[in-house]
N, C-alpha and C positions, 0 to 999 in steps of 0.2 A: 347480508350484513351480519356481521359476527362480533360479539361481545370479546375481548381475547385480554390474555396478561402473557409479559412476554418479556425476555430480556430484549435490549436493545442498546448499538449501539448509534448515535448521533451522528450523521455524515453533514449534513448543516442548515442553516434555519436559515428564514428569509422576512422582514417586516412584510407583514401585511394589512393595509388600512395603515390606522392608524395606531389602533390597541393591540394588533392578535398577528398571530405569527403562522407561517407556514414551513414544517420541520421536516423533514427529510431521516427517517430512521430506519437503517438494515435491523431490521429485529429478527431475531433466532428462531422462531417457528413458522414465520410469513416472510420473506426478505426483505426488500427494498418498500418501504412506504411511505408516502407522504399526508402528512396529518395539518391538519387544520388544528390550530391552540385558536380560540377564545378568549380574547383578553387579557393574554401572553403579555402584555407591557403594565398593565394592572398591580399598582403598590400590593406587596405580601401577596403574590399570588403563588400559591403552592408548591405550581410546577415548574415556578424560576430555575431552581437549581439542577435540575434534570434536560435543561433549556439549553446549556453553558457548553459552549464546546468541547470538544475531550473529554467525554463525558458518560459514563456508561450507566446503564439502569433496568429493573423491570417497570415497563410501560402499561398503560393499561389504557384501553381504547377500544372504540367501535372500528373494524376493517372492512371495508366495502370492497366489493369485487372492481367498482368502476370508480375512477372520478376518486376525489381527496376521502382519506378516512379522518376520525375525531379522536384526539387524546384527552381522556380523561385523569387519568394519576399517574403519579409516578411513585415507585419506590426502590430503598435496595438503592439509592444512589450513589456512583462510585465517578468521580472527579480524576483525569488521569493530572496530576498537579503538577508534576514536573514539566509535563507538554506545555502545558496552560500558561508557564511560568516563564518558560525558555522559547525565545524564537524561533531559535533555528531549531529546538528538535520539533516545536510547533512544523515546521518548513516541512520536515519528511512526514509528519504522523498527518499534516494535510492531505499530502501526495498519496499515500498507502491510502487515506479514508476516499479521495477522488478516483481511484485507480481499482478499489474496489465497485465504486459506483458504476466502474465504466465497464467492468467484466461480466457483468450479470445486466437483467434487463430486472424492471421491476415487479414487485409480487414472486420472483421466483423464491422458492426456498431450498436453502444452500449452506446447512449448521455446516457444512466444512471450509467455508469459506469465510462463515463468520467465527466461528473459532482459529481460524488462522490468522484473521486481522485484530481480534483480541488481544492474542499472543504477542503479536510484534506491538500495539501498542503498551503493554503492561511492562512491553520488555525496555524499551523505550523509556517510559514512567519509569521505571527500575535505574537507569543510567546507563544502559547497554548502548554500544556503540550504533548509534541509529543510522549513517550511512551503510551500515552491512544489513542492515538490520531488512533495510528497504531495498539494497541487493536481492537478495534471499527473497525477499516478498516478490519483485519483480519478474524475478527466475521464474519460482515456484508458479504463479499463475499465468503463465505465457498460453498455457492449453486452454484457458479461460475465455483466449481469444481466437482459437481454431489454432495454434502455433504448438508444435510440441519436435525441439531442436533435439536431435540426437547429442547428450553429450559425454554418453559412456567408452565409447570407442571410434577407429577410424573407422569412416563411411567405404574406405576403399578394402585392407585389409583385416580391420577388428581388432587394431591394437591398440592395447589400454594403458599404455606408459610411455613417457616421454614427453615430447614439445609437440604442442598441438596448435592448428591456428582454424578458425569457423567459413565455412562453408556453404552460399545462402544455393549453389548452386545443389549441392548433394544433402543439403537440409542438414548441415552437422560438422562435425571437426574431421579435420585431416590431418594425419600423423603428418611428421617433417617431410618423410620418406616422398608423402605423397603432395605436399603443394603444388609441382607442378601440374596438377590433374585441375586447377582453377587456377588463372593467373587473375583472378576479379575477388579471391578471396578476401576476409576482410586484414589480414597485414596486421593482426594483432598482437600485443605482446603475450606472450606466451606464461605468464604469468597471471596475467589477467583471466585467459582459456583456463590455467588451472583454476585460478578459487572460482570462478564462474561453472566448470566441472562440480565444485564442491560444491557449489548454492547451491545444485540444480536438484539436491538429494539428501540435502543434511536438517538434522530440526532445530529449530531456535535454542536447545538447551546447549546444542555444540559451541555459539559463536563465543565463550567464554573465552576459548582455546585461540581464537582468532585475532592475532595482531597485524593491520596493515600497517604501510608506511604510506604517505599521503600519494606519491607517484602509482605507487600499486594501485590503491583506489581510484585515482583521476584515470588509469589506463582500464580498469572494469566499469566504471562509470562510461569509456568512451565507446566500451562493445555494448554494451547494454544498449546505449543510447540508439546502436546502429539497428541494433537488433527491433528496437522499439519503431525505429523511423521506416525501415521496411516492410515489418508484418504487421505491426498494429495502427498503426498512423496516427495515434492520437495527439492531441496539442493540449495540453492542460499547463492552466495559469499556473497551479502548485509545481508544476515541475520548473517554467521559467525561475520562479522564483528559490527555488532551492539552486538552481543550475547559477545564479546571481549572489547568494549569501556568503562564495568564497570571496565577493570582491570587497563586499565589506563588512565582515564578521568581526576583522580583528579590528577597527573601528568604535564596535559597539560593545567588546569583549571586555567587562571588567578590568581595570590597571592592575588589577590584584594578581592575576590569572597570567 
């Protein structure tokens, strides 16, 4: 059992009893933990605001190798407020915080993964376009789950230019030249194969550059999707619900807007 101070980011909390809470925090030199609060629901208790979703901070707690560890302080607290604020970018910065949860197993420690889910939410909190945002996040950790797609070149001849479509059979893309080589490929648009090329290797400082049109998007959203339904298998509520916020976004959109 170990005394520790630590950054930390908030993946999410749960009532417990009746007063005290049970929180869930990837923190940056222990990974994945789950803490027992004390009296977590307690008027003017300290560590409310380091409690709050979106939420980033140095923790400070007892970590036990077995069984829940204890948070005692918090400090250094940083509120991502635009997340907090907005639904729907709340909708992706969910998904990215449940989708980190699901890549790692708990207690592992892994500052490179926790600096990369920082990033996309600060970028996020910043006003950056979050459906690429969570592109790029999604790419990027596919290795996380034993999955690593070839998507520099064809699988067949090694060539890095032109129309490309994915390949679950040769683990990768296939120049135009070569689709006949899979007739089970995935029939993608070809533009979508390119900026999914470029997720698969670019850093969050590039997406400035990056303007989609909503078709482009909805046709990367549908590879990814595939991509996800075949090697990773996961089902997570945060993604129904982001996969639902196009039906009724403009709905709840501001008249202003």
């Amino acid at each position: 059992m170990n005394l520790v101070e630590t950054k930390g980011i908030l993946l999410f909390s749960k009532d417990h009893k009746e007063k005290d809470k049970l929180v869930k925090i990837f923190t940056e030199s222990a990974g994945k933990q789950m803490f027992y609060v004390k009296g977590a629901h307690r008027k003017n208790n300290p560590l409310a605001p380091a409690l709050l979703s979106y939420t980033e901070a140095t923790y400070m707690g007892t970590i036990k190798a077995e069984g829940l560890s204890f948070l005692n302080n918090a400090k250094d607290i940083h509120s991502f407020r635009t997340i907090q604020s907005d639904i729907f970018i709340a909708g992706y910065a969910t998904y990215l915080l449940n989708l980190a949860d699901s890549a790692i197993d708990d207690r592992v420690y892994d500052p490179h993964l926790y600096q990369f889910l920082h990033e996309a939410l600060q970028l996020m909190d910043q006003g950056n376009d979050a459906e690429i945002i969570t592109n790029i996040f999604e790419i990027q950790i596919l290795h996380r789950f034993g999955i690593t797609p070839n998507w520099t070149h064809c699988a067949i001849c090694g060539k890095t230019d032109g129309r490309f479509d994915y390949s679950s059979k040769y683990s990768g893309i296939l120049c135009e030249q070569h689709w006949g080589m899979d007739e089970r490929r995935y029939h993608a648009d070809s533009r979508a194969i390119h900026f999914i090329r470029l997720f698969s290797q670019i850093s969050y400082e590039q997406i400035a550059s990056i303007k989609l049109k909503p078709e482009t998007k909805a046709a990367i959203r549908q590879v990814i999707d595939l991509l996800y339904d075949e090697y990773v298998g996961i089902h997570l509520k945060s993604k129904k619900f982001i996969d639902q916020m196009g039906q009724w976004q403009d709905v709840l959109k501001p008249k202003n807007q």
